[in-house]
N, C-alpha and C positions, 0 to 999 in steps of 0.2 A: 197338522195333517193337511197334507194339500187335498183340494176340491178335486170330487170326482168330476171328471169329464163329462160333458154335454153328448149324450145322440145327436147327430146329424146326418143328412144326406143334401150332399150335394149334386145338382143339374148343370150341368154346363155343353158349351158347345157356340160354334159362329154362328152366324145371324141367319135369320133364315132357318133353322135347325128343327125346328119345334121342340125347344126346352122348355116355352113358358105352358104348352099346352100337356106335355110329360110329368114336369112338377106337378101342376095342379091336380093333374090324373094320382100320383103319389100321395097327394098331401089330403088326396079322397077319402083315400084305404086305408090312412093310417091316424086318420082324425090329426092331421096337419095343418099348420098355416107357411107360406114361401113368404121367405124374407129373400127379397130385389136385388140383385148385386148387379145394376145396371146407371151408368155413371150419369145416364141423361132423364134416365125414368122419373128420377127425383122430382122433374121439375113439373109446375102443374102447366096445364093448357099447352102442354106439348107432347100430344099423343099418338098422332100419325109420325110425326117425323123421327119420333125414337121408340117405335115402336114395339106401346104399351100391351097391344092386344088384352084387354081387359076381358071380353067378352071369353075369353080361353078359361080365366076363373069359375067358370061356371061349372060344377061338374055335379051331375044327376039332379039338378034343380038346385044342388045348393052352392053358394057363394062361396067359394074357398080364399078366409082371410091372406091380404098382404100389405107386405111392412115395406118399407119405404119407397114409396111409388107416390109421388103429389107431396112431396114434402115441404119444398122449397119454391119460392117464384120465380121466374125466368128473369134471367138478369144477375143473379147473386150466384158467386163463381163456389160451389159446393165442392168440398175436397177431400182425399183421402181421411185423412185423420177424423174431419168428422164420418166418414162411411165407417170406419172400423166404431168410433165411439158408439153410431146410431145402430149400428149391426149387432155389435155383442149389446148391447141393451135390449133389443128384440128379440133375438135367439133366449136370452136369461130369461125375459116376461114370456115367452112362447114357454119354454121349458118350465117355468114355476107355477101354469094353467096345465100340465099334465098334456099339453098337445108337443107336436112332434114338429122341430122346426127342417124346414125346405129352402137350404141355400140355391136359388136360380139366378143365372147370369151366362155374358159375355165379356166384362171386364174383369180379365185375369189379373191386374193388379188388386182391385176387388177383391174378388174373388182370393190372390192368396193374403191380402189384407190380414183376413179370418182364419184363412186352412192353417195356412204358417207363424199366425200370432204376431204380424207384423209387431213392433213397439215405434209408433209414433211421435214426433215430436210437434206440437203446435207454436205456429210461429205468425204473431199479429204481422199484417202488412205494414214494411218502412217506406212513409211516402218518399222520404227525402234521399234515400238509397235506390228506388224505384227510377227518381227522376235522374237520378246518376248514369241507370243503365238505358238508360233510354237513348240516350246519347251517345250510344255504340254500334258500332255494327254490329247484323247478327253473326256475323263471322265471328268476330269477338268476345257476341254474347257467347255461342257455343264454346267457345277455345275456355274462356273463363269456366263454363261450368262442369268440363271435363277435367277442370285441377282440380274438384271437388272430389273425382274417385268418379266411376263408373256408370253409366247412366243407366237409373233403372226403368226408364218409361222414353221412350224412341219420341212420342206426343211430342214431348217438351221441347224437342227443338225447331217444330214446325211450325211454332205459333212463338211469334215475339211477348208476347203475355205471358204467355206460362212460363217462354225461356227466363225472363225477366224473373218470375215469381218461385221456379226452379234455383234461380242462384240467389235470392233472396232467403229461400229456406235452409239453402245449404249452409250460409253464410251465418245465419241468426242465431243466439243463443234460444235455447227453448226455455217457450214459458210454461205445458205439463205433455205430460205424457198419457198416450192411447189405453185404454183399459186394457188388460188382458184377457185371456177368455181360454179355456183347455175346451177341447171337441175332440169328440170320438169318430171320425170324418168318416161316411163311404160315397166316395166322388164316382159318378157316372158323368159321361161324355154322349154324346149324337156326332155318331161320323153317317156322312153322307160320302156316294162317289162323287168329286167333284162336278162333273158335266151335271149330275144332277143337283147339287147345290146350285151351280149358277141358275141352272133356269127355274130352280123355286127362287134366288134372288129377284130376278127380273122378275115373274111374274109377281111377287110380292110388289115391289117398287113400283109396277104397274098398277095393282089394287090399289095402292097406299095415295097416289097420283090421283087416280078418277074417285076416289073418298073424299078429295077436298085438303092433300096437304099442302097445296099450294096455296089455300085459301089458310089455312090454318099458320101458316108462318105468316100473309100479312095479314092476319088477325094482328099475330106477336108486334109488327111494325105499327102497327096502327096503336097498339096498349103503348109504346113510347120508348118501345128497344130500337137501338140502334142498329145498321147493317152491321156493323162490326161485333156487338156481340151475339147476335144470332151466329156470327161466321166462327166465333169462336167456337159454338157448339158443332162444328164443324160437320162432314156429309149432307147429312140433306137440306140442313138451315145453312151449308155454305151456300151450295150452289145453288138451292133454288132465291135465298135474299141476291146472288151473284144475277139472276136471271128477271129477279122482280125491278133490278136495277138497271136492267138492258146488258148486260154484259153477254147475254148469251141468247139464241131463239130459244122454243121451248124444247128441240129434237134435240137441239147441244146439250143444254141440261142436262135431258133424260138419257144421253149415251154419257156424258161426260160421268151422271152421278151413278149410274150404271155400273160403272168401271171402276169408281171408288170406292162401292160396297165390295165388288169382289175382290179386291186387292185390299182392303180392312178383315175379310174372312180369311183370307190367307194369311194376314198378321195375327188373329185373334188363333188360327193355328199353331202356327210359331209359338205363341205365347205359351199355348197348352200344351206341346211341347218342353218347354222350357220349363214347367211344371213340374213336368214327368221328371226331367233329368235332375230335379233338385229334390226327388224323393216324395211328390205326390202321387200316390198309386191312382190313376185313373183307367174306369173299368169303362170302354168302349161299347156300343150299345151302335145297334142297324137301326138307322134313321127312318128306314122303307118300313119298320113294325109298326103296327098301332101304337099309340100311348098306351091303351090299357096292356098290351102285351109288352111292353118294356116296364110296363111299372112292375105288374107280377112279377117279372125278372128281377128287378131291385126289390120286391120286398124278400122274395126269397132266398136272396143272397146276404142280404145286410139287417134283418130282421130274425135271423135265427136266433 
């Protein structure tokens, strides 16, 4: 007999959105806890620049639990296969406490991780193949990894690492595979008008600024990370390690990193897009409503 499907509800939406404070309002009502589908959140002591907002868990005095957020230390490259692994182990423990689990995110690979039941494959890093590629152009590297078949993450060729570690997975035999997981999904979204996403961006990235993330990335340089991989965590640990190193004043930053969130929201659009067209029903939700008035919306609709 196959296993009955898991309840879920999932939050999504670009940055800026108010998902993490929707979820939490959700997972109030329904004696829930949000499990993270956030690619950077994982890592500890990096709060403002991948923007944790913890403080949103708080709903009516109480603490509303979450699952992988401070998991890992900064520096150690966390990858899909373990987010599917750590994710259905969280949703299973959430679900076999009688609580209600709350998928929240912005990374649609993520995110369909779990919707769509990725099946993963784990592949130990080959140093000796690594230093093979190293030795190529990224022209090359690219050309190489699109004889693999189609690329499922645009990331990968931006960053000589990952491209590197992209054709390295392609290439590798697997040593196991991703657990599986059945869920009974009801996916909400936060669409904003765009003019008014940008300027909750910026004004965000403005808070996020006079908070201390500039102090909080070289905290991270001063624990013994390098520029390079803070840059690997790319937007705000790019440009502002780019800016702690002279490469820019501080107005360049803040227009250059400005510009790179909104052009990430447009991509994390696309994505959710690209969603749709593969057969995720996602149900659109007005950004401008309160949280508690969109949550009553999703309990009413996905809770009958």
């Amino acid at each position: 007999m196959s296993e009955k499907p898991i309840p879920l509800i999932c939050i999504l939406g670009p940055t800026a959105s108010g998902k993490t404070r929707l979820a939490a309002s959700v997972a109030g009502l329904v004696d829930g806890e949000v499990v993270s589908a956030d690619s950077r959140q994982v890592y500890r002591h990096m709060d403002l620049g991948t923007g944790k907002d913890l403080g949103e868990y708080l709903v009516s005095g109480r603490r509303i639990p979450v699952h992988l957020v401070d998991i890992v230390d900064p520096g150690y490259e966390y990858n899909l296969f373990e987010f599917k692994r750590d994710g259905v182990a969280a949703i299973q423990d959430i679900h076999s406490r009688n609580r209600f689990p709350i998928l929240c995110g912005g990374t649609g690979l993520y995110l369909n991780a779990l919707l769509q039941d990725y099946q993963l494959l784990a592949v130990p890093p080959n140093p000796n193949r690594q230093a093979e590629l190293k030795e190529k152009s990224t022209e090359e590297l690219v050309a190489e990894l699109k004889t693999h078949g189609p690329l499922h993450n645009q990331t990968d060729i931006l960053n000589r690492k990952r491209l590197i570690r992209a054709i390295e997975i392609a290439e590798a035999p697997p040593a196991s595979v991703s657990p599986s997981i059945s869920l009974n999904s009801c996916v909400y979204g936060l669409r904003w008008d765009r003019s008014v996403l940008r300027a909750r961006i910026t004004k965000r990235l403005q808070e996020r600024l006079e908070s201390g993330m500039i102090e909080e990335v070289q905290r991270l340089l001063e624990r013994g990370l390098t520029p390079e991989q803070l840059i690997f965590y790319g937007l705000e640990y790019r440009f502002i390690t780019e800016y702690l190193r002279g490469d820019y004043s501080q107005k360049e930053m803040f227009l250059q990193l400005n510009t790179a969130i909104h052009h990430f929201a447009k991509r994390q659009d696309t994505w959710f897009r690209k969603m749709e067209r593969e057969g995720v029903a996602i149900h659109w939700l007005d950004g401008q409503e309160s949280p508690e008035t969109n949550a009553k919306i999703i309990l009413s609709q996905c809770m009958e």
